[in-house]
N, CA, C and O atoms as a GROMACS GRO file, in nm:
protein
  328
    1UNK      N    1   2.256  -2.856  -3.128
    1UNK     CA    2   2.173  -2.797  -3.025
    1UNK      C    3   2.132  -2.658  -3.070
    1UNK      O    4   2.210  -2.570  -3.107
    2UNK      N    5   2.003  -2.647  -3.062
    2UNK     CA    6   1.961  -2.490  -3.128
    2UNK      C    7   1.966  -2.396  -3.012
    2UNK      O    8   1.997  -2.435  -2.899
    3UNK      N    9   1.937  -2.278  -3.037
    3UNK     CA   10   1.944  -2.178  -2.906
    3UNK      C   11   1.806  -2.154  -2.878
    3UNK      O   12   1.808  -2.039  -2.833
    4UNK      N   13   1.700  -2.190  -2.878
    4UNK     CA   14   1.571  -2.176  -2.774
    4UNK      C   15   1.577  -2.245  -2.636
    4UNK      O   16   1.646  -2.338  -2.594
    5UNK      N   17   1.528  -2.206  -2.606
    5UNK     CA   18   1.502  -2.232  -2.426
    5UNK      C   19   1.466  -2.320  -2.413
    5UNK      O   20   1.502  -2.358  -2.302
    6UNK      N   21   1.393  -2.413  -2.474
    6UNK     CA   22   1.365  -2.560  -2.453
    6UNK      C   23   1.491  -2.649  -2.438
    6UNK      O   24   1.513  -2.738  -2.356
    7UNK      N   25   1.573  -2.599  -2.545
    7UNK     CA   26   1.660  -2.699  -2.594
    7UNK      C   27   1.812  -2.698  -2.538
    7UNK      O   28   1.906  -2.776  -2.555
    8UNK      N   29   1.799  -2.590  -2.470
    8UNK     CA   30   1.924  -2.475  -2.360
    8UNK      C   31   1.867  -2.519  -2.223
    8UNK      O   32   1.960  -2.552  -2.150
    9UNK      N   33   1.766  -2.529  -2.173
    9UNK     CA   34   1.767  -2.595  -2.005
    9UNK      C   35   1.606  -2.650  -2.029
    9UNK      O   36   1.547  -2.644  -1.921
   10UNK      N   37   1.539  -2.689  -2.112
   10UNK     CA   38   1.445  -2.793  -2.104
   10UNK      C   39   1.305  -2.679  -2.043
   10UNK      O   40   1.298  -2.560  -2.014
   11UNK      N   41   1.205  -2.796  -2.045
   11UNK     CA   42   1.076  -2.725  -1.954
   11UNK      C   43   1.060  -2.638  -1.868
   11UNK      O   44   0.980  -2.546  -1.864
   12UNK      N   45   1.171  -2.680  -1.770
   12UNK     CA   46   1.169  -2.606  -1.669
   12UNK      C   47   1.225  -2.469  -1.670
   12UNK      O   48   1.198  -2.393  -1.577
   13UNK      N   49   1.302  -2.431  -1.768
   13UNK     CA   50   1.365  -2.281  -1.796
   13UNK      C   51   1.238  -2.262  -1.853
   13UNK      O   52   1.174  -2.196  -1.771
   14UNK      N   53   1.169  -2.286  -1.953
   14UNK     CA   54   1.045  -2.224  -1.970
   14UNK      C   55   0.942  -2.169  -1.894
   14UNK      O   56   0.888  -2.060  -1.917
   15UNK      N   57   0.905  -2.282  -1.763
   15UNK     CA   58   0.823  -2.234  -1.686
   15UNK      C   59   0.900  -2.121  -1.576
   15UNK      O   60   0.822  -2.046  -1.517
   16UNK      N   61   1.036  -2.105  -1.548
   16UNK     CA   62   1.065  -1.996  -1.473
   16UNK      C   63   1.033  -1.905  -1.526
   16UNK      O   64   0.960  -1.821  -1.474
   17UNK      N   65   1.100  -1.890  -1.704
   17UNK     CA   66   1.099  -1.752  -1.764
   17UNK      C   67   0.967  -1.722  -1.737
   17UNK      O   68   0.957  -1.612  -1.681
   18UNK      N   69   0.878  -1.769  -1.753
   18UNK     CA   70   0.724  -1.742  -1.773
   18UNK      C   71   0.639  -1.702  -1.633
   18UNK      O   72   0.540  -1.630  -1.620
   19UNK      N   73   0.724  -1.784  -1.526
   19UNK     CA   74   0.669  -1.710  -1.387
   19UNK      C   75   0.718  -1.586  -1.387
   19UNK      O   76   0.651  -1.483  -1.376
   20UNK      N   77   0.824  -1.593  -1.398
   20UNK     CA   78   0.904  -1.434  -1.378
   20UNK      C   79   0.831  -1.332  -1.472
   20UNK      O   80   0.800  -1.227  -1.416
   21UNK      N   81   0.801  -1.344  -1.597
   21UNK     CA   82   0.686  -1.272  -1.654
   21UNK      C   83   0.588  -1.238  -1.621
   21UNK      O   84   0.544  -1.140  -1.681
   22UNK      N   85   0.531  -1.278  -1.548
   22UNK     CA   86   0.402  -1.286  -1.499
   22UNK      C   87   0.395  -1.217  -1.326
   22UNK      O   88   0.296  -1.165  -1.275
   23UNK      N   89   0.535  -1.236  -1.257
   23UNK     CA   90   0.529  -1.161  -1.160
   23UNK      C   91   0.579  -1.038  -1.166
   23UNK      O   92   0.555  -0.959  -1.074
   24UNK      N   93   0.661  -0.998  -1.282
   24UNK     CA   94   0.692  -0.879  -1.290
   24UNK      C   95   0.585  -0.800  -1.369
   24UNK      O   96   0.595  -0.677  -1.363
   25UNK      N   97   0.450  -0.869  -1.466
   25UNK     CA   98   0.329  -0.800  -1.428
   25UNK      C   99   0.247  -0.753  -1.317
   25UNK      O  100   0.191  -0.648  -1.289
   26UNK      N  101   0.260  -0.868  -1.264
   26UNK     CA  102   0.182  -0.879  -1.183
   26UNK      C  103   0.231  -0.775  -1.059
   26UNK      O  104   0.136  -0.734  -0.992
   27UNK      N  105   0.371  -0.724  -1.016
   27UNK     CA  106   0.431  -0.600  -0.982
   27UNK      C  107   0.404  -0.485  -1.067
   27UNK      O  108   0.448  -0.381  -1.017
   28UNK      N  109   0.348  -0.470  -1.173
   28UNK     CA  110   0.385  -0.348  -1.273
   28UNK      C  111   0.210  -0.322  -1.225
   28UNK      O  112   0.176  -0.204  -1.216
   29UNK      N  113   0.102  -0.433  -1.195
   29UNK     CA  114  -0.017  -0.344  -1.266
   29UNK      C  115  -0.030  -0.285  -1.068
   29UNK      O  116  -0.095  -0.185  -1.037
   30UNK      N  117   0.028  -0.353  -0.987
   30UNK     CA  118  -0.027  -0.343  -0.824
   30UNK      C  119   0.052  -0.195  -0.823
   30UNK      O  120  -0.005  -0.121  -0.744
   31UNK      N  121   0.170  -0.127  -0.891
   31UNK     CA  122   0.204  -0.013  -0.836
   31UNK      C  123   0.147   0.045  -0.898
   31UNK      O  124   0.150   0.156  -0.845
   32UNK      N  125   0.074   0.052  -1.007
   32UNK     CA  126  -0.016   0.177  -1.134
   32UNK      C  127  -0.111   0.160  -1.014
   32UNK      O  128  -0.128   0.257  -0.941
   33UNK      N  129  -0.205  -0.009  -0.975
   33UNK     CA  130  -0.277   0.059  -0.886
   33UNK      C  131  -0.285   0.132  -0.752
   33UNK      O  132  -0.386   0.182  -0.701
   34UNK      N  133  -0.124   0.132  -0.688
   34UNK     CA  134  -0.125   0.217  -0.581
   34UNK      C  135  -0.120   0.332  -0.582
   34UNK      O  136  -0.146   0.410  -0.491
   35UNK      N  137  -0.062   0.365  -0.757
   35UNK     CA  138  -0.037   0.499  -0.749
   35UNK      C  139  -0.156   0.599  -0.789
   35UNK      O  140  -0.163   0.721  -0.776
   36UNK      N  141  -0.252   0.501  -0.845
   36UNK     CA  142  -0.394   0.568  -0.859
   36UNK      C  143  -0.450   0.581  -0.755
   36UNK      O  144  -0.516   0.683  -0.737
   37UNK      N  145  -0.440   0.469  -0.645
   37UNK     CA  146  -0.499   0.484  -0.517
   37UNK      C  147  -0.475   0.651  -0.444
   37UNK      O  148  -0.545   0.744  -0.403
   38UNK      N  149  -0.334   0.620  -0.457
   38UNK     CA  150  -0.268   0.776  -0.362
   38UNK      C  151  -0.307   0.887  -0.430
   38UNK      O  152  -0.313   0.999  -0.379
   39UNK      N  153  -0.338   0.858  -0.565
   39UNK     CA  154  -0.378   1.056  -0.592
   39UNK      C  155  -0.538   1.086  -0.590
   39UNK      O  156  -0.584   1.200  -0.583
   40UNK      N  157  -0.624   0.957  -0.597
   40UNK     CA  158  -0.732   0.965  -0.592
   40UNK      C  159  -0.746   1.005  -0.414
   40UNK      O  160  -0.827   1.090  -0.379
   41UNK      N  161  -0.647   0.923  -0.299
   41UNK     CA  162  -0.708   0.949  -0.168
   41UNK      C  163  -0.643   1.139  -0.139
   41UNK      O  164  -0.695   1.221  -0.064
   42UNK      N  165  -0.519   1.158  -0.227
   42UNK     CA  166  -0.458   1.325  -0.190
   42UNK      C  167  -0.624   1.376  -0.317
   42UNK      O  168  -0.680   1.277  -0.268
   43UNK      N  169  -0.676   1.403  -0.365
   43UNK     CA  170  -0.776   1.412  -0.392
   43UNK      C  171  -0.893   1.462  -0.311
   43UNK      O  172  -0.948   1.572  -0.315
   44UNK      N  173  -0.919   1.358  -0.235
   44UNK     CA  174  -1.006   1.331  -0.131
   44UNK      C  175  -0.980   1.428  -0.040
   44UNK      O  176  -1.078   1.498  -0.017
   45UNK      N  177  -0.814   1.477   0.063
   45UNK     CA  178  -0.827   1.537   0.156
   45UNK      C  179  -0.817   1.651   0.067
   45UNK      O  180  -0.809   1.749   0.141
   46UNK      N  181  -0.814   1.691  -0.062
   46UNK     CA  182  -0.814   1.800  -0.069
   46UNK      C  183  -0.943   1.874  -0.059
   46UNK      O  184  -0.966   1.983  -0.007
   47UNK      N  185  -1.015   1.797  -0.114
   47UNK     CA  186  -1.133   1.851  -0.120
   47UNK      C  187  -1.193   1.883   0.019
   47UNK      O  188  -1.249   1.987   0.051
   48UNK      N  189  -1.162   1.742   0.119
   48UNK     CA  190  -1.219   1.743   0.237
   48UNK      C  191  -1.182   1.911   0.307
   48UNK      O  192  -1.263   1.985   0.364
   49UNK      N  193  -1.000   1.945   0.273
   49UNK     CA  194  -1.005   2.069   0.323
   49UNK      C  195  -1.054   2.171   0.289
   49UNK      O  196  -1.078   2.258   0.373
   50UNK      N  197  -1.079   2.186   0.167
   50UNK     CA  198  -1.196   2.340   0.103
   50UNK      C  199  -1.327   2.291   0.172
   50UNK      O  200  -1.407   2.380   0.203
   51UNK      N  201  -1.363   2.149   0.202
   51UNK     CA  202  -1.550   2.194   0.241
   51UNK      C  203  -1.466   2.241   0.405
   51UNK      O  204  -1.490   2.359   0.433
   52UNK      N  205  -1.392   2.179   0.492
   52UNK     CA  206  -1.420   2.262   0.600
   52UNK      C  207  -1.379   2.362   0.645
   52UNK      O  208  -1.415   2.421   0.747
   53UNK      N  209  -1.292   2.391   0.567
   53UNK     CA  210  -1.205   2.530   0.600
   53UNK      C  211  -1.076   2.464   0.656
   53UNK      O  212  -1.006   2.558   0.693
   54UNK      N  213  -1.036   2.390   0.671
   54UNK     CA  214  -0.907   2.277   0.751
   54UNK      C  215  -0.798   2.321   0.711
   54UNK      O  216  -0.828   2.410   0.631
   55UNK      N  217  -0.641   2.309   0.721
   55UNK     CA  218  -0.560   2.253   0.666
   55UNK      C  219  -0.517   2.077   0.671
   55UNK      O  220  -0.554   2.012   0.768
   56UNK      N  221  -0.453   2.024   0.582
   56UNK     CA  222  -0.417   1.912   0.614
   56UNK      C  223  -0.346   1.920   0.719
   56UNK      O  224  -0.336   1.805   0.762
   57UNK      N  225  -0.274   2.012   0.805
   57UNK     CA  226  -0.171   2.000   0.894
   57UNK      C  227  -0.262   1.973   1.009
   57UNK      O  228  -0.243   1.880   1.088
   58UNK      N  229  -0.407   2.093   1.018
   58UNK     CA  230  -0.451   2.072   1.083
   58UNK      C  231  -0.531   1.900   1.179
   58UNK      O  232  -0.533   1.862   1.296
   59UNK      N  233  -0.603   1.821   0.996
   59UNK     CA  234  -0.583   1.704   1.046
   59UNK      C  235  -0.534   1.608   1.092
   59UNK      O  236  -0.580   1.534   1.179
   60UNK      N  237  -0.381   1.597   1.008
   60UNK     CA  238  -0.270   1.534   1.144
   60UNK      C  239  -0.290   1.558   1.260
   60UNK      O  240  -0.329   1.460   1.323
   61UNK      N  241  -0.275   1.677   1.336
   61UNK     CA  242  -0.234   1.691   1.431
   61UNK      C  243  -0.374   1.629   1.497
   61UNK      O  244  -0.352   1.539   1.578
   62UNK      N  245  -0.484   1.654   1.482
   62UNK     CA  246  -0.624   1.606   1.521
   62UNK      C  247  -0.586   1.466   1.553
   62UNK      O  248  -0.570   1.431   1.670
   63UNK      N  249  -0.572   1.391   1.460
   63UNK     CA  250  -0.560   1.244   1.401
   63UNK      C  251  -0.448   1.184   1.556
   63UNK      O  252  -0.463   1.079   1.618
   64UNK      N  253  -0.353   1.282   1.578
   64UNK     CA  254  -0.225   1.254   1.663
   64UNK      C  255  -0.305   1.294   1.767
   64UNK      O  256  -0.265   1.246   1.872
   65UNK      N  257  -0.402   1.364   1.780
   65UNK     CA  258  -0.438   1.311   1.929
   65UNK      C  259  -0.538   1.258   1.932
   65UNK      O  260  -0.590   1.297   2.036
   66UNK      N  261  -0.603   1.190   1.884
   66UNK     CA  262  -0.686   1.132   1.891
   66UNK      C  263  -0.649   0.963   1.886
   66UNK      O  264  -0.727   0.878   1.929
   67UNK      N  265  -0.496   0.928   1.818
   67UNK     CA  266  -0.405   0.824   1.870
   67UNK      C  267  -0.374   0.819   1.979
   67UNK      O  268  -0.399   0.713   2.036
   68UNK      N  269  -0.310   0.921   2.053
   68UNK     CA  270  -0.250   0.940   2.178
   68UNK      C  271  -0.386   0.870   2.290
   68UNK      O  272  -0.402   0.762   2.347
   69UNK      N  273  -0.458   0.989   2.280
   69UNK     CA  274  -0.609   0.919   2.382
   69UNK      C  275  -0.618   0.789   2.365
   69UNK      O  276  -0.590   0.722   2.465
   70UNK      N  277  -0.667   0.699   2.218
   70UNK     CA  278  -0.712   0.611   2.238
   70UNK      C  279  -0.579   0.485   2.240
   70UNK      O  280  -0.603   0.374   2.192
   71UNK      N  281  -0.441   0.515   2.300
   71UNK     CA  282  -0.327   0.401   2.327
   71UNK      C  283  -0.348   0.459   2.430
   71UNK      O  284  -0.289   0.375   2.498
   72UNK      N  285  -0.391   0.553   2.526
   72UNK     CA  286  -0.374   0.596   2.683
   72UNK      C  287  -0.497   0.528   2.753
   72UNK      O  288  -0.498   0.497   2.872
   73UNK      N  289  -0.629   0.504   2.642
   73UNK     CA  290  -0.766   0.485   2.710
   73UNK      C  291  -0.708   0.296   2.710
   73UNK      O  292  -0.723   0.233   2.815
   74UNK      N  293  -0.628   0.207   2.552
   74UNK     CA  294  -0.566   0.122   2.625
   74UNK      C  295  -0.514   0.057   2.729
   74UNK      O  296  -0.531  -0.055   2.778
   75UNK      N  297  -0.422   0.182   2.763
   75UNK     CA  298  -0.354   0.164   2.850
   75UNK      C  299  -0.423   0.131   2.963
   75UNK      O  300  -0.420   0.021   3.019
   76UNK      N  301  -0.493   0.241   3.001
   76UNK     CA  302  -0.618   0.239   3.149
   76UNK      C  303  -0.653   0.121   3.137
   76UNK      O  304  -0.605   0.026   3.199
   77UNK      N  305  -0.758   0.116   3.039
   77UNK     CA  306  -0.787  -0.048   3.013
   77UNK      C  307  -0.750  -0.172   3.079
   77UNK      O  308  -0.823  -0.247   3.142
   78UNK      N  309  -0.601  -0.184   3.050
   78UNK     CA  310  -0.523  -0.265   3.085
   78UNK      C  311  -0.467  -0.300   3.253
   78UNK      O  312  -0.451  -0.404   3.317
   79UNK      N  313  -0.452  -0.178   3.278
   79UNK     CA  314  -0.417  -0.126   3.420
   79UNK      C  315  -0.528  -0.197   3.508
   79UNK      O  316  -0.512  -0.278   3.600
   80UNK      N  317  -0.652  -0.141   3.450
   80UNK     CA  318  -0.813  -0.166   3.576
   80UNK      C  319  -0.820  -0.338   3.511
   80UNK      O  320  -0.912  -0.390   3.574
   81UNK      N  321  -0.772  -0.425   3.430
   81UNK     CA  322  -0.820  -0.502   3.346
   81UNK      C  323  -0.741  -0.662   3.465
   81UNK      O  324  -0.791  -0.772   3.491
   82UNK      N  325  -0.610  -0.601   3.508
   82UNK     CA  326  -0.542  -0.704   3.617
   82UNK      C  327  -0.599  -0.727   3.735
   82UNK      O  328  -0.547  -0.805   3.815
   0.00000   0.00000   0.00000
């Protein structure tokens, strides 16, 4: 019996090894692209804050109420909706 993978658990050890290859690409290229995503979008608010004069803190907090209103305008919604 030789030591390759065919001949150690047949076809089917082949086709695992080879999925598992392929999903641990297939994991390797999705976080390069998230991590390009995230510096290209911290990018974005940076810039966004030099054109308006902003801080980012400032937009959170904007962003947080502007959540708040529109789960409260829900809410109403819901209330007049019974």
């Amino acid at each position: 019996m030789s030591g390759t993978p065919l001949a150690a658990g047949g076809m089917d050890a082949l086709i695992m090894e080879r999925a598992a290859r392929k999903a641990a690409e297939r994991a390797r290229v999705k976080a390069q692209a998230a991590a390009k995503e995230a510096n290209e979008r911290a990018e974005l608010w940076e810039l966004r804050c030099k054109d308006t004069g902003r801080s980012l803190k400032w937009f959170k907090a904007e962003y947080r109420r502007y959540k708040e209103l529109h789960e409260q305008a829900q809410i109403n919604n819901n209330i007049y909706a019974d």
